[in-house]
N, C-alpha and C positions, 0 to 999 in steps of 0.2 A: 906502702900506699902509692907511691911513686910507680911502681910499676902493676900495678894492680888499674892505674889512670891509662896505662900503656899500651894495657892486652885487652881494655875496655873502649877504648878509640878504633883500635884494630878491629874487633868483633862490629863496632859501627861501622867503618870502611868497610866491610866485608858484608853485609849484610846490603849499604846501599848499594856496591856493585850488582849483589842478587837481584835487587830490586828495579836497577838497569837494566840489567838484562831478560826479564819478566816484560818489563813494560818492551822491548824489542819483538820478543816475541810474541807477545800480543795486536803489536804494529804488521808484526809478519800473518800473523793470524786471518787478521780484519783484511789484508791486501786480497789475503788468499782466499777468503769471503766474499770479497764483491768483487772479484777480476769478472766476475761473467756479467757483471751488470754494467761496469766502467773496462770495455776490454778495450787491450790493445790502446792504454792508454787516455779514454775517452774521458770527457771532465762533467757531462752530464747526460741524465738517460731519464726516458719515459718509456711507460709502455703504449704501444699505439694498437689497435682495433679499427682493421677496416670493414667491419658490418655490415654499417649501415650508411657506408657508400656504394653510390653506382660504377667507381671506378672500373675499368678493366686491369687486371695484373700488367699486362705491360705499360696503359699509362699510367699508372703509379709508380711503378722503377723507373721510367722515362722521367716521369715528373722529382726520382729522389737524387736520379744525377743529375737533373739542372737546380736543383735545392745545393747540392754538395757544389758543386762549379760556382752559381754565384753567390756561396757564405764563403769559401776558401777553406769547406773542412770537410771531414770526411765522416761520413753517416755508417753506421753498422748495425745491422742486424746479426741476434746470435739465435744460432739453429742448435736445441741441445738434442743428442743423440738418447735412446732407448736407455742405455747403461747411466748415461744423468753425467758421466765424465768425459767422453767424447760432446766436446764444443765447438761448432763450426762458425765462422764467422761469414759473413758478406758484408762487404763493403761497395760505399760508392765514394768518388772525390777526388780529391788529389792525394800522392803518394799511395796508393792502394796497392798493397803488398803483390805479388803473382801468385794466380789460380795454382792451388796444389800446395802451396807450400806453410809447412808447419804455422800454427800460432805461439809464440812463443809468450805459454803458459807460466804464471808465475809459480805454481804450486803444481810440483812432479807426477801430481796423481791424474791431472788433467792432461787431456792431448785434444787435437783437433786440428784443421787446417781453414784457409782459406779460399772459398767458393767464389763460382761465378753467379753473378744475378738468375742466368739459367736456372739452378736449382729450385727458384722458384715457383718453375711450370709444374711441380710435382707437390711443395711445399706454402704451408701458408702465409700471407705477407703480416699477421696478427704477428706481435712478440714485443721484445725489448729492443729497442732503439738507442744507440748512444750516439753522444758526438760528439768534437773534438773543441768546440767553443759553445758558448751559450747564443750566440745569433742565429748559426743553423738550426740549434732543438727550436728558439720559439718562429722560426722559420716554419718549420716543419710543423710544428701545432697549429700554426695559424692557418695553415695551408688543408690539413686534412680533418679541422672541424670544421672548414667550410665548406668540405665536399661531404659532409653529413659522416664521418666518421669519427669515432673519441678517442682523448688523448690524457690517461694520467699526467698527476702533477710531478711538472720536472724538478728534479734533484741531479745538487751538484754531487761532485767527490767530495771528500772529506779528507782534509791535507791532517789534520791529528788523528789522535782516536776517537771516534764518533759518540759522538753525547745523544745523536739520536740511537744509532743501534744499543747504548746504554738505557736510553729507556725504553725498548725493545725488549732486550737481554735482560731480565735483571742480576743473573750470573755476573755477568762485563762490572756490573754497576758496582754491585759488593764487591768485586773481584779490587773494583781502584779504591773503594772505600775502606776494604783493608787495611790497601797498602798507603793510603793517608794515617790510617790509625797505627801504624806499623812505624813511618816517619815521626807522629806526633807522642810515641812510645820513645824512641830515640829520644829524641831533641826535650822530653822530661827528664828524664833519667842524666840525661848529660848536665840539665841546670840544677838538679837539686843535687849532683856529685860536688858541683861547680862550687856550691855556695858558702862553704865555708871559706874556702880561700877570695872568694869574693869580699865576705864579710871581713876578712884579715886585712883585705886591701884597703879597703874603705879603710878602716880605723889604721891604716899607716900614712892617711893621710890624701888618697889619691881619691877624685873626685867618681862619685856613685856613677857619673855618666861614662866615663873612660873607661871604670872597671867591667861596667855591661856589654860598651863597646867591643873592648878586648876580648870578650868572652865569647860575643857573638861572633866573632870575628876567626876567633880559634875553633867554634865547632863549623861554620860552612868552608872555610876556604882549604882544609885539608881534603874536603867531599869530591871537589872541584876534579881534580887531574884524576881520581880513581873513575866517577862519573866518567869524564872524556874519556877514558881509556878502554873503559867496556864498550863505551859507546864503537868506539873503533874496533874492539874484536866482535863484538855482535855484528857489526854491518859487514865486517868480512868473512863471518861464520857462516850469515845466512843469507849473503850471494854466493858464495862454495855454494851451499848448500842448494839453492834454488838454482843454480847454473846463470848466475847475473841477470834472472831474467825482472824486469819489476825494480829494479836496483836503483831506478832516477824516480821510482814512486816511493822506496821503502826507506829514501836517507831523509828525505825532508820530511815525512810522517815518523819517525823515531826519532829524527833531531831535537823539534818541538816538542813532541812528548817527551824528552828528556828534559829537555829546560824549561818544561812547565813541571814537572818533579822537581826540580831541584831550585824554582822558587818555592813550592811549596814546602821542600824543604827547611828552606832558609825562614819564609814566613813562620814556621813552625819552631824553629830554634831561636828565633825574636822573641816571639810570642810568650816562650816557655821561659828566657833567661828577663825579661820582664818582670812576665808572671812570680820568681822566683829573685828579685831584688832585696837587697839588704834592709831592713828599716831597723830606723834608732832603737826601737824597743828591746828587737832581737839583740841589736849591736851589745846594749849596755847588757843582756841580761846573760851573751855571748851559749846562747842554745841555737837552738835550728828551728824555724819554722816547721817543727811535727804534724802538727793539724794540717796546715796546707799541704805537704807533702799526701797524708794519708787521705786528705780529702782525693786529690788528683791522682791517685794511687789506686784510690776504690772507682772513680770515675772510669778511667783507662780500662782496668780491669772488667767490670762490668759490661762495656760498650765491644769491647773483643773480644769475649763470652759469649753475647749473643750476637754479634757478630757469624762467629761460627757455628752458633747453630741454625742461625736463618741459613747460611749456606748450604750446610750440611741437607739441608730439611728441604732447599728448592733443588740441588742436587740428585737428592734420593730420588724426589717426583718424576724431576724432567729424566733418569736412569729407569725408571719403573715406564715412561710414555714413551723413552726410546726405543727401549724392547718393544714394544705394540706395534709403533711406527714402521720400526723394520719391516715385522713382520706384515704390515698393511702395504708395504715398499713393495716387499716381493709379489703380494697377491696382485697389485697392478701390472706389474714389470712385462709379463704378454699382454697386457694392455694398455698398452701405452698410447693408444690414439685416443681413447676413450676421454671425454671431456664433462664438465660441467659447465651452466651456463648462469649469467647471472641476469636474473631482470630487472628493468627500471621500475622504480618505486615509482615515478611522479606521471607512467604514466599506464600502471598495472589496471587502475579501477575503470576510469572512463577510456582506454582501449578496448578491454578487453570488452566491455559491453556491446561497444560498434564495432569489431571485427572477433566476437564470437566463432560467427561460422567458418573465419576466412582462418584463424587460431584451433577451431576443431580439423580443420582438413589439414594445416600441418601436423598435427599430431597424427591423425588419422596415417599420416603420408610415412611418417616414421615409427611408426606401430606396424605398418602391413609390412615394412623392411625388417622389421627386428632390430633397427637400429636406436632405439629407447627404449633403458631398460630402469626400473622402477623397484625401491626393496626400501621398507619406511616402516619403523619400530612404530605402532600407534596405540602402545601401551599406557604411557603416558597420559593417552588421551582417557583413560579410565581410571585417572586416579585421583583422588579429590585432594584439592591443592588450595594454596592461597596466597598465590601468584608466583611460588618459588615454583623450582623444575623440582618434580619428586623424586626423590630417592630409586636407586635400583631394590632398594627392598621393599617400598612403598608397590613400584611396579609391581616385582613378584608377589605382593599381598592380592592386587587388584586382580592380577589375570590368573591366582593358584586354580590350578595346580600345573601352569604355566609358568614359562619364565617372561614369554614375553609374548604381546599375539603383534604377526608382519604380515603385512600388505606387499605384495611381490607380484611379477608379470612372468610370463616362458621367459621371455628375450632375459630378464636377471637368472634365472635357474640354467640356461645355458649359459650362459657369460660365465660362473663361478663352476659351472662343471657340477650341475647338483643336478642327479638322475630320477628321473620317475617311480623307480625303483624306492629311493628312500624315502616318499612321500606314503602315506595314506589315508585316504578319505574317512572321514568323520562325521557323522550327522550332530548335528547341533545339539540334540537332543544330548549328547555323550561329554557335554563340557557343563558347569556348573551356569545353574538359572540366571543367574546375575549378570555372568562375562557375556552371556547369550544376549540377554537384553540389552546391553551394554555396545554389543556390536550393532544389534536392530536399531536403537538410537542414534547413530549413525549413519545408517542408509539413507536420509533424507538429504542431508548435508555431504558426506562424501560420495553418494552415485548421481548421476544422470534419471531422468523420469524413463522408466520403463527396464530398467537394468536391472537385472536378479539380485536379491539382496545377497547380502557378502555371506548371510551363515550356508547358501548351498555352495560355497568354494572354501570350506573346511579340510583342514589337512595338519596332518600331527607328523611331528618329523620321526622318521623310523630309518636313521643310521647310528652306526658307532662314533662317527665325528660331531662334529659341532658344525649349525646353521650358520653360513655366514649371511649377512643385510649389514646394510650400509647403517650408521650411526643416525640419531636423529637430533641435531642442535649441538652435534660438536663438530670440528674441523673437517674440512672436504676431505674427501677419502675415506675415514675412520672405516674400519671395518670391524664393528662387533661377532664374535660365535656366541651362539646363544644354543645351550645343549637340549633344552624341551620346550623349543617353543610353539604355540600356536600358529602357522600357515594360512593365509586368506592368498590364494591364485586367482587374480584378476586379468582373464583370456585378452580382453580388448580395453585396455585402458583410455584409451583415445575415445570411444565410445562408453564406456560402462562409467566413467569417473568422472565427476564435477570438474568443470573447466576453474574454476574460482574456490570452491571450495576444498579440491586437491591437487591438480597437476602444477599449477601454477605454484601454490604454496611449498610444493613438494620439489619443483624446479629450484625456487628460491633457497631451500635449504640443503642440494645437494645430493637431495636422496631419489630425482631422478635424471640419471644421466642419458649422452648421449656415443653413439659407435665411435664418430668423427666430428669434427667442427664441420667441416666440406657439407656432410650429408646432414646436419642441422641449418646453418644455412642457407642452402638448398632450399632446403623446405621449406622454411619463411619466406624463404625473401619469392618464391614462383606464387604464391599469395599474400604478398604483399605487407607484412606485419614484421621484419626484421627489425623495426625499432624497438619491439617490445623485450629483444634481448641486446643489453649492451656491452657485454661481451663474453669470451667465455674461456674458459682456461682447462688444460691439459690436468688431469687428477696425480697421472703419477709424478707429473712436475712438482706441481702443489705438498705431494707428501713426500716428495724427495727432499725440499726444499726445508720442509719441517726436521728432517732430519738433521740435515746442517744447522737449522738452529738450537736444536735439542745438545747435538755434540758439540757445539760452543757453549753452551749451558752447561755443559756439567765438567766440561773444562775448565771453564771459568769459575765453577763455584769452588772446585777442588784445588785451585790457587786460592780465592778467598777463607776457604776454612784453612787453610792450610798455613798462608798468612797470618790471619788473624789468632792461630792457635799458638804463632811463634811469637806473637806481640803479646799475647796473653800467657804466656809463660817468661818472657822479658819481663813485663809489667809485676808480675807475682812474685820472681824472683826478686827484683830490688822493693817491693811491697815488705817483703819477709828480712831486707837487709836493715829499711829505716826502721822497722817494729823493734828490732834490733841494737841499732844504735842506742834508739829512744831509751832502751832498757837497760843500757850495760851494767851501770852500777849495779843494778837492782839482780841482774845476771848472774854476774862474778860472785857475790854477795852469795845469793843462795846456791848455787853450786856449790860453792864451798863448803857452805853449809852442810852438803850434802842430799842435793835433792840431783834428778837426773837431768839433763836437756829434755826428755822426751817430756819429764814431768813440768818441766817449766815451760814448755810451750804447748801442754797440751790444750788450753784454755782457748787460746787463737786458732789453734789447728782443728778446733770441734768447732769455733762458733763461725769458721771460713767457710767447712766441709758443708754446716747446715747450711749457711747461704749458699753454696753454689746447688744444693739439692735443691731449694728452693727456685732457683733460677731455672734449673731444669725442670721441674715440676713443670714453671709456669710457662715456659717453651712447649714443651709438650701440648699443653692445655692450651696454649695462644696459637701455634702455629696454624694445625687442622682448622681455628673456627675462623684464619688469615683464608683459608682455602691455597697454601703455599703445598702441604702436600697433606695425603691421609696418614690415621693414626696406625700405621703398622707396625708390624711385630719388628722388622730391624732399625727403622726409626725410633720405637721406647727402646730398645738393648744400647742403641749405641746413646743414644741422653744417657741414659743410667752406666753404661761403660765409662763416658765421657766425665762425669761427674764424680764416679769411683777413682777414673784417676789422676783427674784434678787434684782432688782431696787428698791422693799420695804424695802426688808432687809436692803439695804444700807443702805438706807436712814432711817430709825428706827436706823441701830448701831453710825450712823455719828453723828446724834444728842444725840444720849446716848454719847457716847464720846465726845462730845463737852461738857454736860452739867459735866460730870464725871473732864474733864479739870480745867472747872470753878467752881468746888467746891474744888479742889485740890488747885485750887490758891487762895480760902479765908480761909482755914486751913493753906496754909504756911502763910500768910499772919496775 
């Protein structure tokens, strides 16, 4: 027994070191996550947009090194390069590194050096801003909403692990909430091992509070020097590793994440040798609290079950959106200046009314350039609904024998490289009555008065690939292929399309972009209406950026399942050793008798298997109507995988522990 306490302390020390070292490198992770937003250092960042100022480029740099000279800190702007890994800095202030030379990147994949303000004359002053104290950022806000430009809301760094980016991430989130349930697995197991010798002590006489004491006492302060000790190979693993760079960011962000682990720890092994104290009734009747055990046995279990399958299940999703992702990455990647813009709500309706004309001639101005281009699924908009977004098979019912009918200009069909060739004209008359009518009903609300209705710009796609158009009402970028879809080519959009009825709403959501920020702009602002965009953003930034979140999500979930799958098989294990105990007489007894282990544990080992089928079942059935991921075909194999060999393991440790029972009881015996 004695040494069975011995290689069972060990297996706990060895498991928190894991769990040290996880939480390191998820401190390494988050550094190497936001060095582009906190660079070189920086302890707080906004984004700024100069729009819808009249500044000129030099007096705004003029104006950002006397902001740096009189806060005492230094201001940076980050310039991210075409590849998304090349990171340029500019800085202005005191200590500003020299022009040319490397930034010294905390995460090896990144490179990039430091710029002169010069670079500007070529680049935009829009971007991310950091700085090195909080009295320059709200320096610097107060300063450029008063020359009519805007400024998101500043945020600092984040000296632990980010409980915002946890509610961002929900990867990150399950990922700690595991590894609480993975501690709070431990720190059971160890007080219900505890409690008979507990119970022994009591009745020799030593006070119920001492014996707890001492208990609690024995399972944290061994934790202690193994904790410190990873702590010290981790922070010299992964400055090796990273080349020291980030090293005065990455000790005090995993210091505190350690020793807030290992309060919770300790809270946890309280909690549970409490939870788990001796009472008179047990003492006289000298059994073990079985109920409570099995109550907090089936709890634990349960909660680390599904645990891992909500991970698994947001996991699979955000691995099925990052394949897309990528792929929407590269279709931007030669376009990389290409921007989206975002308009003000508060002042979309009464602008647009009184600078109509002055809003038709920037478009007008960026339509005769080719420099706005237009591609808007408006399938949707044919499908009878009752307020939700309909289904892609609702769509393909609405628009058959269609997948989808798009609204598109030249300036998109050149952009994506899509030839006139693969286009062919359709008379109306050649698509079914309904879809017909269905588009006619429209022309009032989406054209301008005198504009050819949309069924004489009929086109049916005639390649071997797939159409690409831009998503309608999911993430900027999204890029849909749709293999037979209906075609509407709209020659002069700036002319032929409702200012209100569709450019605007279609700006708003993405699906019409622009060449450049420079040449959007431009256009606004030489008549006058630049207020009505308030800012606007780089697209393949935007889906590069999804991409790094997407590969922290499935990071992060693949430690959470993975976690929670070891705490659930901890928890099952000593589940199947107290069912165990609880029974030995009853064990030894019929064994003898002549019955098998398999046969005497088959009773537990069927009515475990149906619950966890059970639990999977209703995962399956829960997750999809969470909208966490859809119901496919490797999400049901791996539940029913998952469940199959749950159900083994049980039943493999029920009988190890039975027979472990009954060899215990012919050694005392």
């Amino acid at each position: 027994m004695e040494g069975e306490m011995v290689r069972q302390k060990r297996v706990i020390l060895l498991i928190l070191a894991a769990i040290t070292a996880c939480i390191g490198w998820m401190c390494a992770t988050q550094i190497a996550d936001e060095e582009t937003i906190f660079p070189a250092g920086a302890q707080v960042q906004t984004w700024a947009d100069f729009t819808g100022s009249s500044l000129s480029k030099h007096d705004a740099i003029k104006m950002l090194a006397t902001l740096a000279h009189d806060t005492d800190a230094r201001i940076i702007l980050t310039h991210t390069g075409s590849d998304q890994q090349t990171v340029d800095l500019i800085a202005w202030g005191n200590s500003t590194p020299e022009v040319g030379t490397p930034v010294p990147w905390f995460s090896s994949k990144r490179h990039g050096i430091w710029l002169s303000d010069a670079a500007l004359e070529t680049a935009s002053l829009n971007g991310s801003y950091a700085f090195s104290n909080m009295p320059a950022a709200t320096a610097f806000s107060s300063w450029l909403v008063s020359e009519g430009g805007s400024v998101g809301e500043l945020s600092r760094r984040p000296d632990t692990l980010s409980f915002a980016s946890m509610q961002s991430n929900s990867g990150a989130a399950y990922a700690l909430l595991s590894l609480a349930m993975l501690l709070i697995a431990l720190s059971w197991e160890q007080a219900c091992r505890q409690y008979r010798a507990r119970m022994i002590r009591v009745m020799g006489g030593i006070t119920p509070y001492r014996v707890q004491s001492a208990d609690m006492l024995m399972n944290i302060v061994p934790a202690l020097p193994v904790i410190a000790g990873t702590c010290i190979f981790m922070i010299v693993a992964l400055g090796f590793i990273h080349h020291w760079n980030g090293i005065n960011l990455l000790i005090p962000m995993f210091l505190q994440s350690a020793l807030l682990m290992t309060i919770a720890y300790a809270i946890a092994c309280i909690t549970c040798v409490f939870i788990m104290r001796p009472h008179i009734k047990d003492i006289a009747s000298r059994s073990l609290p079985y109920a409570k055990m099995h109550c907090g046995n089936g709890i634990l279990c349960a909660s680390t079950v599904a645990l891992a399958m909500i991970s698994f299940a947001i996991g699979m999703g955000a691995i099925a959106q990052y394949d897309l992702t990528i792929a929407n990455l590269e279709a931007w990647k030669p376009l990389s200046r290409v921007v989206s813009a975002d308009v003000s709500a508060s002042t979309t309706n009464a602008f647009t009314e009184e600078n109509a004309s002055r809003i038709h001639a920037s478009f007008k101005e960026l339509d005769d350039d080719e420099a706005m281009a237009l591609s808007m699924p408006v399938g949707v908009f044919f499908t009878p609904s009752q307020g939700e977004q309909p289904t892609i098979e609702q769509v393909h019912a609405a628009t058959s024998p269609y997948d989808d009918v798009i609204i598109c200009n030249p300036a998109f069909l050149s952009m994506f490289n899509v030839h006139g060739s693969e286009l062919r004209s359709i008379d109306s008359r050649d698509i079914p009555s309904s879809l017909s009518e269905g588009i006619h009903a429209y022309n009032d609300l989406w054209l301008t008065s005198g504009a050819s209705p949309m069924e004489q710009h009929l086109f049916r796609w005639n390649s071997s690939r797939a159409f690409p158009s831009l998503s309608y009402g999911a993430q900027t970028g999204t890029i849909t292929h749709t293999t037979n879809p209906l075609i509407i080519v709209v020659n002069d959009i700036s002319t032929s399309l409702n200012l209100e009825g569709f450019l605007i709403p279609a700006m708003s959501t993405a699906n019409l972009v622009f060449a450049n920020a420079d040449v959007l702009h431009q256009a606004f602002g030489r008549h006058g209406v630049n207020s009505l965009i308030t800012s606007t953003s780089t697209i393949a930034d935007s889906v590069y950026a999804r991409t790094l979140w997407l590969r922290q999500t499935i990071a992060t979930c693949a430690i959470a399942m993975t976690v929670a799958i070891i705490a659930a098989l901890l928890v099952a294990a000593f589940a199947a050793r107290t069912w165990s105990l609880e029974r030995q007489r009853a064990l030894f007894v019929r064994h003898v008798s002549g019955y098998t282990f398999t046969a005497l544990t088959c009773k537990r080992t069927i009515v475990c298997g149906l619950l966890l089928i059970a639990v999977t079942a209703l995962a399956s059935f829960v997750l999809p109507n969470w909208s966490i991921v859809d119901p496919t075909r490797s999400e049901t194999l791996f539940f029913l995988l998952f469940a199959a060999v749950g159900a083994a393991f049980n039943t493999l440790i029920t009988i190890h522990a039975a027979r472990s029972s009954f060899r215990e009881t012919i050694h005392r015996h």
